[in-house]
C-alpha positions as MATLAB code, in Angstrom:
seq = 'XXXXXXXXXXXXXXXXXXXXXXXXXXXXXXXXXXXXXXXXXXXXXXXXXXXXXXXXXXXXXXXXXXXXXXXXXXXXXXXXXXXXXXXXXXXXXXXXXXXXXXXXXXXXXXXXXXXXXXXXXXXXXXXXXXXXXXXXXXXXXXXXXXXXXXXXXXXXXXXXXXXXXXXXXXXXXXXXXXXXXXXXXXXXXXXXXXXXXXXXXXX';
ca = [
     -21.078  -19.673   -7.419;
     -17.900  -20.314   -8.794;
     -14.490  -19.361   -6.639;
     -10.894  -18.327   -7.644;
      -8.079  -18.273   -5.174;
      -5.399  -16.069   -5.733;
      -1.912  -14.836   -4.433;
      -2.077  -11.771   -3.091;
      -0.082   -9.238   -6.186;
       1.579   -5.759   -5.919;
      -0.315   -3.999   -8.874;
      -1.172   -7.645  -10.452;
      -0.829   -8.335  -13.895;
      -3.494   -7.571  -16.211;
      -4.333  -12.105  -15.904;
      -4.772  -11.454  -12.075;
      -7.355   -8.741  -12.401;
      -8.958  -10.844  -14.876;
     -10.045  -13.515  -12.444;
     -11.556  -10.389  -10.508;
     -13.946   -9.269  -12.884;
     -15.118  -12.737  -13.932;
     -15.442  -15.013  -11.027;
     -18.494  -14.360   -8.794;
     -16.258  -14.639   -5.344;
     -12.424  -14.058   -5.310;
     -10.425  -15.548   -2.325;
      -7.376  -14.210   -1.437;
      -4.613  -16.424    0.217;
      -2.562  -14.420    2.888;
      -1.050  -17.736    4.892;
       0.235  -18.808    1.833;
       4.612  -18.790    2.566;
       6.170  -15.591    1.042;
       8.135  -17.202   -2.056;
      10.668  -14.710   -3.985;
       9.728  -13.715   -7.905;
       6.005  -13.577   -7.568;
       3.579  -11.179   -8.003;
       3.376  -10.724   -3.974;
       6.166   -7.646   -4.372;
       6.791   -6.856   -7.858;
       4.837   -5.593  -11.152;
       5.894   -5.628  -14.326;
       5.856   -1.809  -16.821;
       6.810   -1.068  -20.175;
       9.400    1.505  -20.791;
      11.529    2.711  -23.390;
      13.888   -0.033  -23.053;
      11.558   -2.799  -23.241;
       9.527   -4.438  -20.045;
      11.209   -3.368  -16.523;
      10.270   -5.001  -13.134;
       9.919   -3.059   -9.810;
      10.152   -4.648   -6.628;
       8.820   -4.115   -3.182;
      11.522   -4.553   -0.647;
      10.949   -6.193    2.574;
      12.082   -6.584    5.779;
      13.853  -10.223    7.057;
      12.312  -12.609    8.905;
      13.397  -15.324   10.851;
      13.667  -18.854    9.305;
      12.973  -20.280    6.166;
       9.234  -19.287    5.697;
       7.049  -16.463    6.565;
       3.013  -16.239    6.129;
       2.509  -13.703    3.484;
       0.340  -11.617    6.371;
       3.190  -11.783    8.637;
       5.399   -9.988    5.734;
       6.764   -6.504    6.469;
       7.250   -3.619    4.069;
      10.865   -2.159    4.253;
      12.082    1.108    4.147;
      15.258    0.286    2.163;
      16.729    2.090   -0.908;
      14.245    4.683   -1.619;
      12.179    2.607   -3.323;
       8.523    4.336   -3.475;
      10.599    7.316   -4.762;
      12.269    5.110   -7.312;
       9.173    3.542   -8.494;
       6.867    6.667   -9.012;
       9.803    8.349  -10.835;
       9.548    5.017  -13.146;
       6.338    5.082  -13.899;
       6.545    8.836  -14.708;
       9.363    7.875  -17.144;
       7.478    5.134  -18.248;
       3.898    6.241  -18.586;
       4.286   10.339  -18.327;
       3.380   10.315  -22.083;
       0.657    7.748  -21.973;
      -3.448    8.717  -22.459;
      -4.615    8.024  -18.915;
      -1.544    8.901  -16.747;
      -2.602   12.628  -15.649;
      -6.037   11.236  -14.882;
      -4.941    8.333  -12.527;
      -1.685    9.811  -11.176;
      -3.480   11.314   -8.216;
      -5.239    7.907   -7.510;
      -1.975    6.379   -7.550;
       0.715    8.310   -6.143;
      -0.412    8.140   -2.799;
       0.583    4.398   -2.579;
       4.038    5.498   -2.881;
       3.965    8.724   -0.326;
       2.211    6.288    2.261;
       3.684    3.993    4.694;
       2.603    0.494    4.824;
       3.904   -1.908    7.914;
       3.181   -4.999    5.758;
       3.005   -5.944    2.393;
      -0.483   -8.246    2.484;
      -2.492   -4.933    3.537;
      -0.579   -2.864    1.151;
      -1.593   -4.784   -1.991;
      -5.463   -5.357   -0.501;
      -4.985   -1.227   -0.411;
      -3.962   -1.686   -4.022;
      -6.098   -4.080   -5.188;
      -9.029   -2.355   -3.891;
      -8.819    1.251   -5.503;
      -7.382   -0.747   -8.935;
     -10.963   -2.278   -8.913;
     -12.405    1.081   -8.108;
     -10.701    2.240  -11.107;
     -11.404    0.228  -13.533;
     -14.801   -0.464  -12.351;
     -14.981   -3.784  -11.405;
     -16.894   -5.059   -8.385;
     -15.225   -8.165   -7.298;
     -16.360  -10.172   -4.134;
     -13.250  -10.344   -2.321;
     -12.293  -12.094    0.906;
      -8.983  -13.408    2.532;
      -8.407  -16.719    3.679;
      -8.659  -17.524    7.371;
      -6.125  -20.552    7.201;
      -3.898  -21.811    4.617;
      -5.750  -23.087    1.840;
      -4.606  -26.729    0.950;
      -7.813  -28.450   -0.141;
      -9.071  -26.301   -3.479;
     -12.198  -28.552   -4.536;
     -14.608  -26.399   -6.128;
     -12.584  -23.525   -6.433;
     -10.447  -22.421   -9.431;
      -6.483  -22.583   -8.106;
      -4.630  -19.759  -10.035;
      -1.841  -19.537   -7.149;
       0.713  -21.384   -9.496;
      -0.781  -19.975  -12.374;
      -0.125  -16.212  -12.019;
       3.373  -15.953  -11.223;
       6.637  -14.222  -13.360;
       8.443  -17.289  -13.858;
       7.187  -20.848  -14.902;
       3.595  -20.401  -14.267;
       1.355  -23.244  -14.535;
      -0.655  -23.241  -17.638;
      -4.176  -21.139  -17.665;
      -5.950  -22.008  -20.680;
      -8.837  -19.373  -19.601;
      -6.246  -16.632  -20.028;
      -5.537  -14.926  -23.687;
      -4.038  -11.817  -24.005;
      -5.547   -9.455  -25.750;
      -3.933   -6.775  -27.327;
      -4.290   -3.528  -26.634;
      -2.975    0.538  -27.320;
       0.711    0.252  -25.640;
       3.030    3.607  -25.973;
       5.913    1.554  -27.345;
       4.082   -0.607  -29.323;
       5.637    0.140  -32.468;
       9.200   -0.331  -30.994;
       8.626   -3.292  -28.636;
       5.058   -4.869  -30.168;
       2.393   -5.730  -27.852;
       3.692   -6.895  -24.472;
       1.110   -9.147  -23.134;
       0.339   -9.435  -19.115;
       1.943   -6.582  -17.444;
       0.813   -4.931  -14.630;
      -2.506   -3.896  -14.898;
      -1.485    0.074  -14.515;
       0.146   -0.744  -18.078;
      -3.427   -1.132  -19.078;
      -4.877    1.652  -16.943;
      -2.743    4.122  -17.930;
      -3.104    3.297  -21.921;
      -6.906    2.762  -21.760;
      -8.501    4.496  -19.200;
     -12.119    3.664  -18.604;
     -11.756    1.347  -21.824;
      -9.581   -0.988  -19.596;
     -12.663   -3.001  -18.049;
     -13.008   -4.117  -21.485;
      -9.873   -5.902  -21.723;
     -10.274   -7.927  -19.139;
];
């Protein structure tokens, strides 16, 4: 049986659900420290203006370091308003985005008291959605010793991610492909929305 570990990811990247539908068991680390710029509270979309990045907000914590289970969801600036209303800008015009919007828009109507159980929530009706079947659990302690698993934790992040020579993008139909070209590895509702039930294929 071969084993990924994995950060947990606010509507992960299209590499993150990847490792879903191809490893036989997924773990997913949630007493890993919650480190700013990941995948943990933000997704990338494609818009007009080229790729935009939304961000969760969250609530402070005291000291340096928090478990990412221990990480609360904030209430600040609007935000689930703010980030339906951009992925209606963004994807309002896209195949898929009537058929999915009812699966979706619930996650920002919702109230979630912390982020790790928000993006399980997420994670879990993505798969449903695609139809993938991943075997998904969540680490009981911090992971430190990986042997015999496959470490992606420093591999799927925004910024200077460690190299993953399993992952190519492939490209795909994008709505502002011919302005932008193909933007490779955004959040996987980039590739929902634009392929529909062709997305498993992609990944």
């Amino acid at each position: 049986m071969t084993t990924a570990i994995l950060s947990a990811a606010y509507f992960g990247p299209v590499q993150w659900y990847q490792k879903l539908n191809r490893y036989d068991r997924c773990l997913i680390e949630c007493h890993d420290h919650y480190i700013k710029q990941t995948y943990r509270n933000r997704c990338t979309i494609a818009t007009t203006q080229g790729m935009q990045t939304l961000s969760v907000p969250i609530e402070r914590y005291d000291g340096l370091k928090c478990a990412m289970r221990d990480i609360r969801v904030s209430d600040h600036g609007n935000w689930r308003h703010l980030h339906w209303n951009a992925l209606m800008s963004a994807y309002g015009e896209s195949p898929f985005f009537e058929y999915y919007a009812d699966d979706i828009r619930p996650f920002f109507e919702k109230r979630w008291e912390f982020l790790f159980d928000f993006n399980m929530e997420i994670t879990f009706k993505m798969c449903e959605l695609i139809d993938i079947r991943p075997t998904i659990s969540t680490t009981d302690t911090y992971v430190a010793d990986t042997a015999g698993m496959h470490d992606f934790r420093d591999a799927i992040r925004p910024k200077h991610p460690l190299p993953d020579e399993q992952f190519v993008p492939t490209p795909y139909y994008q709505v502002y492909r011919q302005k932008h070209g193909f933007l490779p590895n955004l959040s996987v509702l980039d590739l929902l929305f634009n392929e529909g039930n062709e997305a498993v294929f992609y990944l």
